[in-house]
C-alpha positions as a Markdown table, in Angstrom:
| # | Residue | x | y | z |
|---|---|---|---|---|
| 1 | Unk | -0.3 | 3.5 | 9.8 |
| 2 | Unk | -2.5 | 6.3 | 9.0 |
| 3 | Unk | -3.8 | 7.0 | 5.5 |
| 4 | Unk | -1.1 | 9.7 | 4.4 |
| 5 | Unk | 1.4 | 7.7 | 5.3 |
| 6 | Unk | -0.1 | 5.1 | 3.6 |
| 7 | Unk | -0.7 | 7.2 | 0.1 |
| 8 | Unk | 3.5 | 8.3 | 0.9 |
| 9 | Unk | 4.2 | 4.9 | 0.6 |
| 10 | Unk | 2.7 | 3.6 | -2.0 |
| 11 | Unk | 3.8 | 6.7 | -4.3 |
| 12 | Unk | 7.4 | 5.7 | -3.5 |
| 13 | Unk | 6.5 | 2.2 | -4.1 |
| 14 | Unk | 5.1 | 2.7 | -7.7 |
| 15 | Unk | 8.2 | 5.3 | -8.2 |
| 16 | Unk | 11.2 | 2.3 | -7.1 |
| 17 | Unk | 9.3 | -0.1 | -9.2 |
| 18 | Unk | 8.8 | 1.9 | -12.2 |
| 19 | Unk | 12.7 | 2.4 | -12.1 |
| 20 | Unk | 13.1 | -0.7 | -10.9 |
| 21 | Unk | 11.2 | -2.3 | -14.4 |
| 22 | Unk | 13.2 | 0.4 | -17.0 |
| 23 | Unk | 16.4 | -1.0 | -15.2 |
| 24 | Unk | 15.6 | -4.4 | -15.8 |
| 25 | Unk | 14.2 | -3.9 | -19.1 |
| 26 | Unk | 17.4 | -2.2 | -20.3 |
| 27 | Unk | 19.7 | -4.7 | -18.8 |
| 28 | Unk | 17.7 | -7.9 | -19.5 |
| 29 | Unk | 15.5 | -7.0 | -22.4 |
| 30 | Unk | 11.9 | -7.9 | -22.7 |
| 31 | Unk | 11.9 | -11.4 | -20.4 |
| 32 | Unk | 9.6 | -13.3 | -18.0 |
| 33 | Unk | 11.4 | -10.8 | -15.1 |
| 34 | Unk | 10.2 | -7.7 | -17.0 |
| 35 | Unk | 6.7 | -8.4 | -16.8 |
| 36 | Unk | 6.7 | -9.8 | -13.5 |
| 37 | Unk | 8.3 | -6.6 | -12.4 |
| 38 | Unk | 5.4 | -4.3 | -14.7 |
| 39 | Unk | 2.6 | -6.2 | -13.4 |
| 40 | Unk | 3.7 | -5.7 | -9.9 |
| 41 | Unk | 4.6 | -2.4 | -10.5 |
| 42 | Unk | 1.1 | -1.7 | -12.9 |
| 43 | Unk | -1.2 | -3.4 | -9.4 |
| 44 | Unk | 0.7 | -0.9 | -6.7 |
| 45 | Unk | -0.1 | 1.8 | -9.0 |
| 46 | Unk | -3.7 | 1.2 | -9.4 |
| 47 | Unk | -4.1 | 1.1 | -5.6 |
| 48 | Unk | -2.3 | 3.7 | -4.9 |
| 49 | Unk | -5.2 | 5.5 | -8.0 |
| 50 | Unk | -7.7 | 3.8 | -6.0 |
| 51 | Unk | -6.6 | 4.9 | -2.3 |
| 52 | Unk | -5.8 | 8.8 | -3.5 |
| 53 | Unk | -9.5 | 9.0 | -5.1 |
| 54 | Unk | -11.3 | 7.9 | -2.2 |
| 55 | Unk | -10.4 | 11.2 | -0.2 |
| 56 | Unk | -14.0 | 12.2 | 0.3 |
| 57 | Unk | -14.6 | 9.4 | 1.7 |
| 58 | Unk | -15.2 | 10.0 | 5.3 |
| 59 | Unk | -15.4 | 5.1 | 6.2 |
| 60 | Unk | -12.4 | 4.7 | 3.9 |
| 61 | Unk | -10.5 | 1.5 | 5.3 |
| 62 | Unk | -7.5 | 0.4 | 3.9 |
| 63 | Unk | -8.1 | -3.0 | 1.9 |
| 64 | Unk | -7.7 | -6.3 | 4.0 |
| 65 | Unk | -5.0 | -7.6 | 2.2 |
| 66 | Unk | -2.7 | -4.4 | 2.7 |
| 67 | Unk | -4.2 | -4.1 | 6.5 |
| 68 | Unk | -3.0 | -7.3 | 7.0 |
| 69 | Unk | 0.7 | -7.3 | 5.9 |
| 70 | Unk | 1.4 | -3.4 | 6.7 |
| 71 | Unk | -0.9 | -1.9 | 9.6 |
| 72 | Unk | 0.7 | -3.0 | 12.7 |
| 73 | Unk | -1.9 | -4.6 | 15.5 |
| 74 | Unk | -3.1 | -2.4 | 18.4 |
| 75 | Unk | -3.1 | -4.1 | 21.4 |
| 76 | Unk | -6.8 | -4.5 | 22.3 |
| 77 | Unk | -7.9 | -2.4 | 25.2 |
| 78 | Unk | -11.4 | -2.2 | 26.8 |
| 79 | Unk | -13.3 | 0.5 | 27.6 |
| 80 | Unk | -14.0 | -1.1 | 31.1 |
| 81 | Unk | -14.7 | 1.6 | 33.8 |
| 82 | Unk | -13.7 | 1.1 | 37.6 |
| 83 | Unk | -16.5 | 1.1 | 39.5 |
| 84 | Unk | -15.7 | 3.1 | 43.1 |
| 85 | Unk | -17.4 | 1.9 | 46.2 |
């Protein structure tokens, strides 16, 4: 994925949860599934803050964790040349 899909994705992420928590909290009230949902929710958001504020930077590389479960692997090509007779 490249990074403005990336910053698309988590926006709509912190949106869905943020309705996803007022849903909950409206139907449920204040319980252990509230919070879970907020913290959630409140740890997207902050990486999503982080990843938009690091624009400028020209090495950004998306955090291991999220590389791991989201950026698909490349299959891993070399740069070997033919050598002609």
């Amino acid at each position: 994925m490249d990074r403005k899909s990336i910053e698309l994705s988590f926006a709509s992420l912190t949106v869905v949860l943020t309705l996803i928590t007022i849903i909950v909290f409206i139907i449920f009230g204040g319980g252990i599934i509230f919070y879970l949902i907020a913290i959630i929710a409140i740890i997207i958001a902050v990486l999503n803050g982080w990843i938009l504020s690091n624009v400028d930077n020209k090495d950004f590389e998306v955090p291991f964790l999220i590389k791991k479960s989201i950026v698909p692997k490349k299959a891993h090509i070399t740069n070997t040349k033919i050598k002609k007779k």
